[in-house]
RODO-2510 file (C-alpha; in nm, 4 decimals, decimal comma):
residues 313
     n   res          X          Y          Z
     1     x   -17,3544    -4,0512     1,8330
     2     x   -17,3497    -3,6655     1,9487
     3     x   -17,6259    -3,6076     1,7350
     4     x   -17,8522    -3,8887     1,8643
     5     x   -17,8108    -3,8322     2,2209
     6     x   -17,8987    -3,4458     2,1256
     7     x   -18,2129    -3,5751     1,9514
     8     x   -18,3024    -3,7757     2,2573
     9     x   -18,2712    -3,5000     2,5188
    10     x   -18,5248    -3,2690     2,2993
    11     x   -18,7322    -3,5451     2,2719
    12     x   -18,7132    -3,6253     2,6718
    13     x   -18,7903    -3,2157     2,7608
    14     x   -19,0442    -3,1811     2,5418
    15     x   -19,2289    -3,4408     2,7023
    16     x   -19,1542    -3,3335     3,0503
    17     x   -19,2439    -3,0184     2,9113
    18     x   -19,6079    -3,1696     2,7917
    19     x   -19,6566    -3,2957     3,1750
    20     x   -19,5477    -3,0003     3,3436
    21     x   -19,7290    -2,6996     3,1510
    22     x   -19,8138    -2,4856     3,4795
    23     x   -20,0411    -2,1735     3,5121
    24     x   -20,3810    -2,0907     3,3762
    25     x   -20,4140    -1,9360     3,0113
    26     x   -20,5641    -1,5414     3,0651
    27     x   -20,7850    -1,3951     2,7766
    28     x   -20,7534    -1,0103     2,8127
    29     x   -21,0422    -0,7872     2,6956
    30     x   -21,0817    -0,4063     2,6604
    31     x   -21,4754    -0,3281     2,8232
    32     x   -21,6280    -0,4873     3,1324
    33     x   -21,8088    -0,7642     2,9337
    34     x   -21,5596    -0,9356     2,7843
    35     x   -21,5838    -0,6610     2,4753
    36     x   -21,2402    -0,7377     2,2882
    37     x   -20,9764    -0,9331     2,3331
    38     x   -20,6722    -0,7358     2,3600
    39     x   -20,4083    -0,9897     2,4773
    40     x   -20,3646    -1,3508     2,5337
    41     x   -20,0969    -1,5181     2,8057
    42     x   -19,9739    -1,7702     3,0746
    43     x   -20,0499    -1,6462     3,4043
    44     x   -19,8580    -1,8618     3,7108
    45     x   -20,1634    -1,7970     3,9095
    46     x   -20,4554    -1,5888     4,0343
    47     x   -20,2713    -1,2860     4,2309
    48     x   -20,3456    -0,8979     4,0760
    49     x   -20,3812    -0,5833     4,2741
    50     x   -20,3659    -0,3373     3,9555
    51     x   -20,3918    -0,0002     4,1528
    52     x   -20,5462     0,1834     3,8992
    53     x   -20,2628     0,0553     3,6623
    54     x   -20,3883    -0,1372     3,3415
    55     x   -20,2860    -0,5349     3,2855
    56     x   -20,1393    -0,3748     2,9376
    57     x   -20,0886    -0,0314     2,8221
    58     x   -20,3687    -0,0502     2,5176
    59     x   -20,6309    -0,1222     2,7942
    60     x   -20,8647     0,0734     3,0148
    61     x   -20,7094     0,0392     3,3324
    62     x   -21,1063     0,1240     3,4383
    63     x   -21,2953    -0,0606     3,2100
    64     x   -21,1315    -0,4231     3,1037
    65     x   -21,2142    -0,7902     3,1938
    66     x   -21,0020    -1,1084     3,2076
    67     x   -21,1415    -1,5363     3,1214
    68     x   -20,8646    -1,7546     3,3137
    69     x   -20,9060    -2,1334     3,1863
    70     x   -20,6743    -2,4241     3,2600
    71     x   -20,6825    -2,7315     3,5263
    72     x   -20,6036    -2,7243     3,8640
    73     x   -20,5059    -3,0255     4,0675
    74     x   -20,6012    -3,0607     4,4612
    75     x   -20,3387    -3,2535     4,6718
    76     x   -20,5995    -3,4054     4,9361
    77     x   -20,9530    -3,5551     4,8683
    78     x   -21,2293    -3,3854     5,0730
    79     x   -21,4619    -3,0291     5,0837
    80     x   -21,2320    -2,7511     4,9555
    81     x   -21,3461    -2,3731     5,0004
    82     x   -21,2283    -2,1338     4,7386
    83     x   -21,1871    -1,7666     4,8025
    84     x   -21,1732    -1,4876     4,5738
    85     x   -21,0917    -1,1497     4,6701
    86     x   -21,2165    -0,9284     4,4499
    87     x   -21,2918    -0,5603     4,3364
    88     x   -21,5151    -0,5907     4,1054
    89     x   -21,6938    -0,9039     3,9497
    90     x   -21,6055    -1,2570     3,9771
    91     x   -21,7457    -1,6011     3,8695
    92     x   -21,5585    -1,9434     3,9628
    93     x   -21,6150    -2,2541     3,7622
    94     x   -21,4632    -2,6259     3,8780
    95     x   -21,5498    -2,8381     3,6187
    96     x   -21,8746    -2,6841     3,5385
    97     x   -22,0000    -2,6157     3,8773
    98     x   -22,0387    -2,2552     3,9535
    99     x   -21,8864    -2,2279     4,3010
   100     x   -21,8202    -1,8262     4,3499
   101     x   -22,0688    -1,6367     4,1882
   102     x   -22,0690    -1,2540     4,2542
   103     x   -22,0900    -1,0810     3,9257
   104     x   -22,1451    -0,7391     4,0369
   105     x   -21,9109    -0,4147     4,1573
   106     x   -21,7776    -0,4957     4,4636
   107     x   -21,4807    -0,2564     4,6752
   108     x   -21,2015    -0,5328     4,7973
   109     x   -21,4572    -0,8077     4,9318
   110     x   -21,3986    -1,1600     4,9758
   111     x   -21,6474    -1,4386     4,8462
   112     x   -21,5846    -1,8076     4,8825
   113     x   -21,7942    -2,1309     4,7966
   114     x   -21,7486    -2,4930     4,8632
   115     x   -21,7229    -2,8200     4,6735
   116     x   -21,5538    -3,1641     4,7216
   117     x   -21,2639    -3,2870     4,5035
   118     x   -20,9832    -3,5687     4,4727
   119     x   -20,6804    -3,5890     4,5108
   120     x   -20,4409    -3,5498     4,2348
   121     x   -20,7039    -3,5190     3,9796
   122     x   -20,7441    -3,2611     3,6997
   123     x   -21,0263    -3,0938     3,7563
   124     x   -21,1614    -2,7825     3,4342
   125     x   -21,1117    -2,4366     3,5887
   126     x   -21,2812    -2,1138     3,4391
   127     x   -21,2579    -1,7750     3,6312
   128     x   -21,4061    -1,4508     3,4997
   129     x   -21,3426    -1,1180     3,6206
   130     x   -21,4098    -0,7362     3,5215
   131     x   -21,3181    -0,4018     3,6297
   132     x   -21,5331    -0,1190     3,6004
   133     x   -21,4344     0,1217     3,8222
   134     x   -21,1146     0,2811     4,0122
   135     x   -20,8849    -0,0165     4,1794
   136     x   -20,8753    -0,3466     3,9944
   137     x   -20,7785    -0,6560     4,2326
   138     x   -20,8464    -1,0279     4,1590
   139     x   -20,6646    -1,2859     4,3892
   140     x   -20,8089    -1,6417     4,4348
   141     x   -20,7394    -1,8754     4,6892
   142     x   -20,8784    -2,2117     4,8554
   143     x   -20,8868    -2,3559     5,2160
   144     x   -20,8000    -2,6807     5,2209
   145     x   -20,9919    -2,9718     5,3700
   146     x   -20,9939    -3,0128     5,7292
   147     x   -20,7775    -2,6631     5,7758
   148     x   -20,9296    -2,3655     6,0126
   149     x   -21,1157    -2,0708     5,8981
   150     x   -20,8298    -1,8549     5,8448
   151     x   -20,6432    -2,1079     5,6907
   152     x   -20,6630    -2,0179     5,3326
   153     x   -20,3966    -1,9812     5,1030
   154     x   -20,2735    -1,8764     4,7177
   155     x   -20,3740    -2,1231     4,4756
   156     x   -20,0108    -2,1493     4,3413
   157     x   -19,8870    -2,2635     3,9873
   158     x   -19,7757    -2,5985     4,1042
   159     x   -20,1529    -2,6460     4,1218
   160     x   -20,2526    -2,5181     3,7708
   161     x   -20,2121    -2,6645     3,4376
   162     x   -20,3112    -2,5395     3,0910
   163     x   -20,6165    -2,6979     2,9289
   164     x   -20,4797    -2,9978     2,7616
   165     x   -20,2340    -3,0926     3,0225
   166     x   -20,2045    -3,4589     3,1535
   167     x   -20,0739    -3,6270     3,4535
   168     x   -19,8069    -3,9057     3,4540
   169     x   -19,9990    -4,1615     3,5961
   170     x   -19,8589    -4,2835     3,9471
   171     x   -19,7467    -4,6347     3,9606
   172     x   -19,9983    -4,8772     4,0964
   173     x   -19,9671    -4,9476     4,4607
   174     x   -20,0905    -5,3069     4,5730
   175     x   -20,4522    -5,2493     4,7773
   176     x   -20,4258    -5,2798     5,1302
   177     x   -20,6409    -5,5449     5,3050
   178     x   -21,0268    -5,4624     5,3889
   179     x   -21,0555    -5,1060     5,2368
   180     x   -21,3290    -4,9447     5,3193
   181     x   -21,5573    -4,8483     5,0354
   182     x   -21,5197    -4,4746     4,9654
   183     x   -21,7991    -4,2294     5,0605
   184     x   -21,9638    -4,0116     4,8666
   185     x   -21,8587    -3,6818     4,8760
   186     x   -22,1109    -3,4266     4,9398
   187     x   -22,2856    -3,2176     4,6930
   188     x   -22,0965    -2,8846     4,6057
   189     x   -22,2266    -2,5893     4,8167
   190     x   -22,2646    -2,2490     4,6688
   191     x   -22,2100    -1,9459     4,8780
   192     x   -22,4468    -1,6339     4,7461
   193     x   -22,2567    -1,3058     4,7343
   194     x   -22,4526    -1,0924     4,9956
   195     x   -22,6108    -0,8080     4,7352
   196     x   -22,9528    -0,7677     4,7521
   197     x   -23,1244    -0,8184     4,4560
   198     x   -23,1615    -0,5376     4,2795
   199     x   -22,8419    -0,3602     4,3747
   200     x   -22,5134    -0,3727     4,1427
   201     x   -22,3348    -0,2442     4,4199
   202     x   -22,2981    -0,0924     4,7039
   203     x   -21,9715     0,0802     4,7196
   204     x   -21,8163     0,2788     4,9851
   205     x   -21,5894     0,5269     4,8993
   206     x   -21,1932     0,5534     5,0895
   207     x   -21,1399     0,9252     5,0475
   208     x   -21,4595     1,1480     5,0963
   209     x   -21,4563     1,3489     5,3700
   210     x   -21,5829     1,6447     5,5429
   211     x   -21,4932     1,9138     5,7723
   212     x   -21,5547     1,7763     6,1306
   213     x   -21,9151     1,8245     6,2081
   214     x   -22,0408     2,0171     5,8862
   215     x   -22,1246     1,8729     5,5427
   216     x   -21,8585     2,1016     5,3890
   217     x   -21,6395     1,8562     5,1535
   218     x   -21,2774     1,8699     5,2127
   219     x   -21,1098     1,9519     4,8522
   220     x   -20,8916     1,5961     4,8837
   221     x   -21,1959     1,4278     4,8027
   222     x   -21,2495     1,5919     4,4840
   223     x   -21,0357     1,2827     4,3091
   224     x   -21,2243     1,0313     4,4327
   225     x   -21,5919     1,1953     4,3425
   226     x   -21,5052     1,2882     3,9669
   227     x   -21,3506     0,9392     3,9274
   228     x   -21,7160     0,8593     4,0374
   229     x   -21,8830     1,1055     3,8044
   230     x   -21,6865     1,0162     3,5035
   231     x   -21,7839     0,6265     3,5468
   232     x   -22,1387     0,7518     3,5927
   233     x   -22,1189     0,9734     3,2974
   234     x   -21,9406     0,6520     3,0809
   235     x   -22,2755     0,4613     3,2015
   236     x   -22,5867     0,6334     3,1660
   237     x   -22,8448     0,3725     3,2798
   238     x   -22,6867     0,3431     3,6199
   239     x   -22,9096     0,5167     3,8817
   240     x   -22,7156     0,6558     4,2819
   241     x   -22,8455     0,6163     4,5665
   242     x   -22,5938     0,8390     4,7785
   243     x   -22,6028     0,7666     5,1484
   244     x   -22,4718     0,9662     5,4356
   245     x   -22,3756     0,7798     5,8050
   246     x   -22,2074     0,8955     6,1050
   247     x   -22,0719     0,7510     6,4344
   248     x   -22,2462     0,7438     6,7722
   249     x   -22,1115     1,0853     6,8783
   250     x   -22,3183     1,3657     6,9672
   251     x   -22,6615     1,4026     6,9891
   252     x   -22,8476     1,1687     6,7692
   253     x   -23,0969     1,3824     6,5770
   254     x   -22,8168     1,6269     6,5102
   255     x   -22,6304     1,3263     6,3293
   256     x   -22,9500     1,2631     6,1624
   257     x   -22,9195     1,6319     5,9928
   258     x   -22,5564     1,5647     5,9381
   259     x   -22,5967     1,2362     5,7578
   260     x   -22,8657     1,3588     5,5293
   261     x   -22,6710     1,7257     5,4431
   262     x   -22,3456     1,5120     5,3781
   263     x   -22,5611     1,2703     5,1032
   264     x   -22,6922     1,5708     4,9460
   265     x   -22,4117     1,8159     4,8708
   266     x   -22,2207     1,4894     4,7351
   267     x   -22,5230     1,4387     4,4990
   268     x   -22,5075     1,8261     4,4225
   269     x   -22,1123     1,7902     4,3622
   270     x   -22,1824     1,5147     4,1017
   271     x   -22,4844     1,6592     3,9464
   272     x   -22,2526     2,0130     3,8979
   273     x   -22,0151     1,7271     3,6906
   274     x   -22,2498     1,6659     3,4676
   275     x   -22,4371     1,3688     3,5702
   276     x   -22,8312     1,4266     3,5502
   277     x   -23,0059     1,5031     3,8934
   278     x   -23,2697     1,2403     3,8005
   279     x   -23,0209     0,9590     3,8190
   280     x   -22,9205     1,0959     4,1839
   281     x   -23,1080     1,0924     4,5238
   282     x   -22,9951     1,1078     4,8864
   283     x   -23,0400     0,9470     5,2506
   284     x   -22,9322     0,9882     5,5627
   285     x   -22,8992     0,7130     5,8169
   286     x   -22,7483     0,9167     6,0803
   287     x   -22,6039     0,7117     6,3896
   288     x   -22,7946     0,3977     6,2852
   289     x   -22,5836     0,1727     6,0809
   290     x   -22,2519     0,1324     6,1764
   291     x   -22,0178    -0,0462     5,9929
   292     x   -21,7447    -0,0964     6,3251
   293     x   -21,8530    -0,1181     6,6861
   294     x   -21,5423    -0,0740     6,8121
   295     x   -21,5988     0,2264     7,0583
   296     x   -21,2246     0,3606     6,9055
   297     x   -21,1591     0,6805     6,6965
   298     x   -21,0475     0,3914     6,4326
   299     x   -21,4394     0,2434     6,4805
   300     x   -21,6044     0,6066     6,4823
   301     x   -21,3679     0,6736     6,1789
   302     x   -21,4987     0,3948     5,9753
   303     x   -21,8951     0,4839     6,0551
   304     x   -21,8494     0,8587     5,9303
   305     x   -21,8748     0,8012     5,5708
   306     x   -22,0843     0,8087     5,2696
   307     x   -22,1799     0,5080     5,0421
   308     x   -22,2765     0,5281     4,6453
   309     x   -22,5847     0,2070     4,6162
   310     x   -22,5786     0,1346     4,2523
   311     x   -22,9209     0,0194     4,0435
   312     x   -22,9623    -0,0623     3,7067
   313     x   -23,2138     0,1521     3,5337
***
């Protein structure tokens, strides 16, 4: 008798176990294009903020990309808006339908696109995302229907299955009278990442700076450019577009000079690294594009900076 209830229990948790197989599978690859895979496992959900720190040691923690693949399983019917935070490329998938689509470098930006679901449905879920350069983050969420603009949240693990998975089926519920006939939902919107064109990025560094009022580079930048110069040197048909920008202070042809002298002793730092001059050219904006109008040292902070625009050759 021991031995058959024993039987029966394996029997009942493997098939709660077969209903209840949570998290998205995550395909591992050394390279930015899905080069080779390295590692296979069961991630709970979409939430990474590597830090310059690779998913596993035998991987570039520069250079790697990840294919996420399972279900996922909305709780309400209506629009849904997923989110990805991202630095660098990411593409979304629900069942076939491509709703976040911003395969490119990008420095800690958020992208989101919009498409209607059921509830309690399994719906196919592919993500794909590659780092190429310094921080890796990927983190996806969704805004449920009806909820504000800032209401966005995690798409936790009680919301993802593995592909295969299958729902118990709820038990029927007797109709009630006159239902209305159910509208169709709208088609599914995609958002377009806003990169122009013909630019793989446009990416603004955190730590180059300058002594106050002169183009002289402070030596704690140093890190951050020859990271720069070693993933130009790694990809040779990348051409720079270095641009210099400063805030509103001072006179405004004198920022002008400022901006452009900045630009060009970064592209003379990188050039002295080893990467060829005729991959490199400067600008200066001076005072005209800020990125904060906040009239606050934290606002005039953000505007004094310098920005790498990235082209394919």
């Amino acid at each position: 008798m021991i031995k058959i209830c024993l039987a029966t229990a394996l029997v009942l948790c493997t098939t709660v176990l077969l209903f209840a197989q949570q998290g998205l599978t995550g395909e591992y690859y050394s390279g930015s294009n899905f080069e080779k895979l390295k590692h296979t496992r069961t991630d709970p959900k979409i939430d990474f903020l590597w830090n310059r720190k690779a998913p596993f040691k035998d991987i570039d923690p520069e250079s790697f990309s990840v294919r996420w693949f399972g279900q996922i399983k909305p709780p309400k019917s209506g629009t849904y808006s997923f989110v990805a935070k991202v630095d660098d490329g990411i593409r979304v998938k629900v069942n076939g339908v491509l709703v976040i689509d911003s395969w490119q470098m990008n420095n800690h930006v958020n992208y989101d696109g919009q498409i209607a679901l059921q509830a309690n449905k399994l719906y196919k879920l592919e993500v794909e995302y590659f780092n190429a350069l310094l921080e890796g983050e990927a983190r996806l969420y969704w805004r449920l229907p009806g909820a504000s603009f800032q209401e966005y949240q995690l798409i936790e693990s009680e919301f993802l299955y593995q592909p295969g998975a299958t729902l118990k089926p709820p038990a029927p519920k007797p109709a009630p009278p006159s239902v209305p006939k159910p509208t169709t939902p709208p088609p599914p919107k995609k958002v377009e990442a806003p990169v122009t064109k013909d630019s793989l990025e446009k990416y603004t560094p955190k730590n180059v700076m300058f002594v106050k009022g002169q183009s002289v580079i402070l030596p704690e930048s140093y890190a951050e450019l020859d990271r720069f110069a070693a993933f130009l040197l790694r990809n040779p048909s990348l051409q720079v577009s270095v641009e210099g920008h400063t805030d509103v202070n001072g006179d405004a042809d004198k920022n002008q000079v400022l901006s452009e002298d900045r630009a060009r002793v970064v592209v003379d730092y990188l050039s002295e690294k080893g990467v060829n001059a005729n991959r490199l050219r400067s600008q200066g904006f001076g005072e005209t594009r800020p990125v904060n109008l906040e009239n606050t040292e934290a606002g005039f902070a953000q505007n004094r900076r310098v920005a790498f625009v990235i082209k394919q050759d």
